[in-house]
ZAMI-53853 format. One record per residue: x, y, z of N, C-alpha, C, CB in turn; residue number from 1; residue in one letter; chain. Coordinates in Angstrom, 2 decimals, padded with zeros to 5 digits. Glycine has a CB too. Layout:
ATOM_nx_ny_nz_cax_cay_caz_cx_cy_cz_cbx_cby_cbz_pos_code_unit
ATOM_X_Y_Z_X_Y_Z_X_Y_Z_X_Y_Z_NUM_A_A
...
//
This chain:
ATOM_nx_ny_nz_cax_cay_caz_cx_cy_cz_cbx_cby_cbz_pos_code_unit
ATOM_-036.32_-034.63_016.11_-036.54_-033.23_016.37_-035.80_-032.40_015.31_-036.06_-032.87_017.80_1_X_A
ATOM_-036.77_-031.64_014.43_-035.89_-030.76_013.85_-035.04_-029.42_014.29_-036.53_-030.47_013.05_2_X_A
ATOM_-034.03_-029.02_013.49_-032.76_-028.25_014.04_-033.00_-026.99_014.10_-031.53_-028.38_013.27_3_X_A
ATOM_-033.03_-026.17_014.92_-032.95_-024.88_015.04_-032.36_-024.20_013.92_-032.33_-024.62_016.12_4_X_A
ATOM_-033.30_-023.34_013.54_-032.09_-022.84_012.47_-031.69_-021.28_013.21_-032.80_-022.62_010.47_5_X_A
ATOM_-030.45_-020.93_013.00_-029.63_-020.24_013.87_-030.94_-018.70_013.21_-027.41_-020.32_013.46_6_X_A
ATOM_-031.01_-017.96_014.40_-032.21_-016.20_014.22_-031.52_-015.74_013.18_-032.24_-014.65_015.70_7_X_A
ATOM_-032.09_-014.55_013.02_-031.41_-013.64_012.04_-030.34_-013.10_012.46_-032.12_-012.64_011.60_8_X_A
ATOM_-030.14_-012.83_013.62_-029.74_-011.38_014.62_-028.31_-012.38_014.65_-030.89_-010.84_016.62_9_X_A
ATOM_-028.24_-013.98_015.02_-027.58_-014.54_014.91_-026.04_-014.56_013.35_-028.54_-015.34_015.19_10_X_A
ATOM_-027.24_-014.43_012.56_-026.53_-014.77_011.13_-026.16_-013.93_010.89_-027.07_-015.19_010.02_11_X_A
ATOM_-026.83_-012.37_011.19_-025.75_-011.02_010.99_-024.87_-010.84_011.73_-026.22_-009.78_011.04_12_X_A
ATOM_-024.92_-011.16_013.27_-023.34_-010.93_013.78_-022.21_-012.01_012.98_-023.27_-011.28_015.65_13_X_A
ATOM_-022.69_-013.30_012.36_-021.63_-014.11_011.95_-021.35_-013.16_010.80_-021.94_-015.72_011.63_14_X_A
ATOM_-022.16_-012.94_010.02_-021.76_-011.82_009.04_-020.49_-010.36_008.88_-022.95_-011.29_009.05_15_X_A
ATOM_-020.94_-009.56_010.25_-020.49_-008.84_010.62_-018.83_-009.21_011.13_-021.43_-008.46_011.35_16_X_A
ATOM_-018.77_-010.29_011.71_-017.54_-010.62_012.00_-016.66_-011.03_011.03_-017.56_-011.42_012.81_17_X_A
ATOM_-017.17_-011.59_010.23_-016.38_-012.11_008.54_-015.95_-010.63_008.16_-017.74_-012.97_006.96_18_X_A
ATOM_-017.05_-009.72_008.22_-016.88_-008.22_007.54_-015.26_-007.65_008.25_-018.51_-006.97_008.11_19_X_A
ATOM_-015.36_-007.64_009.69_-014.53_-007.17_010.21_-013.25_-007.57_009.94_-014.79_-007.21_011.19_20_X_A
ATOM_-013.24_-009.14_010.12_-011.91_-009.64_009.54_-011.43_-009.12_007.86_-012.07_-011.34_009.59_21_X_A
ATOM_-012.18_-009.21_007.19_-012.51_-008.61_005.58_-011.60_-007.47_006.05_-014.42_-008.11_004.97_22_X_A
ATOM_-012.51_-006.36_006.86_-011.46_-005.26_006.79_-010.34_-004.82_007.19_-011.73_-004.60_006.98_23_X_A
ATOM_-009.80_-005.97_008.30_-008.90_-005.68_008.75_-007.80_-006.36_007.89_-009.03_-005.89_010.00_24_X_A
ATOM_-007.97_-007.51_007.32_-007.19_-008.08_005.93_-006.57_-007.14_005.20_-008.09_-008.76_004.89_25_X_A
ATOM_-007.76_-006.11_004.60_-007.38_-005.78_003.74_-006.96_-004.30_004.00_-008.18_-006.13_002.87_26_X_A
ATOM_-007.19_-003.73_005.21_-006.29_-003.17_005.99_-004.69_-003.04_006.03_-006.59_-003.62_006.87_27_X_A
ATOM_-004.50_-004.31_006.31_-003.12_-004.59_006.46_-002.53_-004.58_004.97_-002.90_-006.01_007.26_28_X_A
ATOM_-003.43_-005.18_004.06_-002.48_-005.46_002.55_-002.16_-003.95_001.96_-003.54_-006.48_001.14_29_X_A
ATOM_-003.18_-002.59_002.39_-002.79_-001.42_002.06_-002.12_-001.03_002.55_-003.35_-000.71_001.98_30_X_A
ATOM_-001.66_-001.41_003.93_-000.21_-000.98_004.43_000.70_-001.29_003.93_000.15_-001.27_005.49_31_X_A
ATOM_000.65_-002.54_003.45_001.89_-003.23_002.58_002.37_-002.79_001.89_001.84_-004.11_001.96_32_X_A
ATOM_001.02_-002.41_000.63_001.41_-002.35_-000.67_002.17_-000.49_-000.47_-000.20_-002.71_-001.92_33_X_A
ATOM_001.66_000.28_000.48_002.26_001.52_000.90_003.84_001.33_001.09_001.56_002.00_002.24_34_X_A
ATOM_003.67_000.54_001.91_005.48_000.47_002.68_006.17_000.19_001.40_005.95_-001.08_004.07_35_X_A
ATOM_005.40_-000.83_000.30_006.41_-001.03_-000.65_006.36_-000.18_-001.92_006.38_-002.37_-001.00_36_X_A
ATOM_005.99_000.64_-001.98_005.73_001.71_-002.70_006.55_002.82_-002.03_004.26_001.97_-002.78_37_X_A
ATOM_006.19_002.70_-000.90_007.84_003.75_-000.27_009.18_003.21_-000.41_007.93_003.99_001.50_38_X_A
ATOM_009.69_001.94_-000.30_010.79_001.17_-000.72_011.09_001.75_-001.89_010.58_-000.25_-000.82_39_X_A
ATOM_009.75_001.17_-002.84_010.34_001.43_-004.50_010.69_003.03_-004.59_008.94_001.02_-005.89_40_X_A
ATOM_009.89_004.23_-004.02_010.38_004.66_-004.68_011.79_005.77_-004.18_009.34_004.99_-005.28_41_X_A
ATOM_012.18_005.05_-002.54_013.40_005.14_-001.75_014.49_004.87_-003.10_013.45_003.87_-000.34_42_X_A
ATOM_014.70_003.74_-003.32_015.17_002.85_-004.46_015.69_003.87_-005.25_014.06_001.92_-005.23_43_X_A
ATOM_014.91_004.14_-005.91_014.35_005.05_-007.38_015.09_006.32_-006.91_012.29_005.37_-007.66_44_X_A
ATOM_014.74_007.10_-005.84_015.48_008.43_-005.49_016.86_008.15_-005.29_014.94_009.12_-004.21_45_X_A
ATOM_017.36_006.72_-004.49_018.67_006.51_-004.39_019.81_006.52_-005.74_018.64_005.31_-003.75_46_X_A
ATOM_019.04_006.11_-006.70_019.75_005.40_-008.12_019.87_006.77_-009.01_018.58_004.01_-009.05_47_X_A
ATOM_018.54_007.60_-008.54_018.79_008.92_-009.42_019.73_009.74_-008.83_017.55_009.79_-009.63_48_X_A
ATOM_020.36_009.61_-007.76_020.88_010.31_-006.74_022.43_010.30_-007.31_020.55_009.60_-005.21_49_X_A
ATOM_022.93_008.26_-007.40_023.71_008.03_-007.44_024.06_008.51_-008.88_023.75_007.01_-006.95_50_X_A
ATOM_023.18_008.40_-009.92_023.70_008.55_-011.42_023.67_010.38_-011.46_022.43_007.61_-012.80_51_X_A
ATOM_023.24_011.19_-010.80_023.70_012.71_-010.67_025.17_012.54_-010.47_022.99_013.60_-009.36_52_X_A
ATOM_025.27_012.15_-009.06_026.96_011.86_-008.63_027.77_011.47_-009.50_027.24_010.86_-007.67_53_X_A
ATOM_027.53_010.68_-009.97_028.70_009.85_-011.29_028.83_010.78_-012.12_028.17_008.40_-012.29_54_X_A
ATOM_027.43_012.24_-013.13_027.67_012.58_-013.97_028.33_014.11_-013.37_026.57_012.36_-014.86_55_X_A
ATOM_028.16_014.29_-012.17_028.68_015.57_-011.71_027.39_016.76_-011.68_029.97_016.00_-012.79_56_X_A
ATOM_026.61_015.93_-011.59_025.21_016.94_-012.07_024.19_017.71_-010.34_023.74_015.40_-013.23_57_X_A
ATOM_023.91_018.72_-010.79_023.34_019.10_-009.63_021.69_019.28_-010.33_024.20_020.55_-008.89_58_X_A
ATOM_021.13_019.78_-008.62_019.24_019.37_-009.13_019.05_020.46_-010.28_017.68_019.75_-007.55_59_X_A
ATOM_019.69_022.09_-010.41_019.64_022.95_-011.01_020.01_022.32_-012.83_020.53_023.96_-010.19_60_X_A
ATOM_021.48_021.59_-012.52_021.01_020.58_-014.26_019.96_019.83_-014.48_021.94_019.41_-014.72_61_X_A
ATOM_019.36_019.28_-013.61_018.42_018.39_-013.96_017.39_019.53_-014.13_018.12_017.16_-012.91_62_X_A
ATOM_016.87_020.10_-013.42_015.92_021.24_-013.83_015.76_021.77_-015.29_016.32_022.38_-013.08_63_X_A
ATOM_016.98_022.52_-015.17_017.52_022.54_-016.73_017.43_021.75_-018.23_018.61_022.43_-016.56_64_X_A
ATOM_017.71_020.32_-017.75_017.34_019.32_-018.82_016.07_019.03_-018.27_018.32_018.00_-019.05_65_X_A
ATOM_015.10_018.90_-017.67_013.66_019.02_-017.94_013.01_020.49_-018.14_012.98_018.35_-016.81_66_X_A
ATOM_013.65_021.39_-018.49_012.03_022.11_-018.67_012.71_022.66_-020.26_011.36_023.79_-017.10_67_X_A
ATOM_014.07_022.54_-020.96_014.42_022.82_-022.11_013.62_022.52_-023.32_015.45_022.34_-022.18_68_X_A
//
């Protein structure tokens, strides 16, 4: 006896469900790559923060040395 081959209606929900997982994958990896993009640039504000402090500098110098 030959094999049923699975309907159409069949092969698009298997479809559809791959899709879903697809998006929810890649869902999650844009959260990621967000959270770590907020880390980095937590990081980044901390270090500029700290090297103001060390030089005695306020945001008004930094202003200053960028728009001179």
């Amino acid at each position: 006896m030959a094999r049923r081959s699975r309907s159409y209606e069949e092969q698009m929900e298997t479809l559809n469900e791959q899709i879903a997982k697809t998006e929810d994958k890649l869902n999650s990896l844009i959260a990621q790559r967000e959270e770590l993009a907020e880390k980095k640039r937590q990081e980044e504000l901390q270090e500029l923060y700290r090297m103001m402090q060390n030089h005695h500098l306020s945001i008004a110098d930094i202003e200053r040395m960028i728009t001179q």
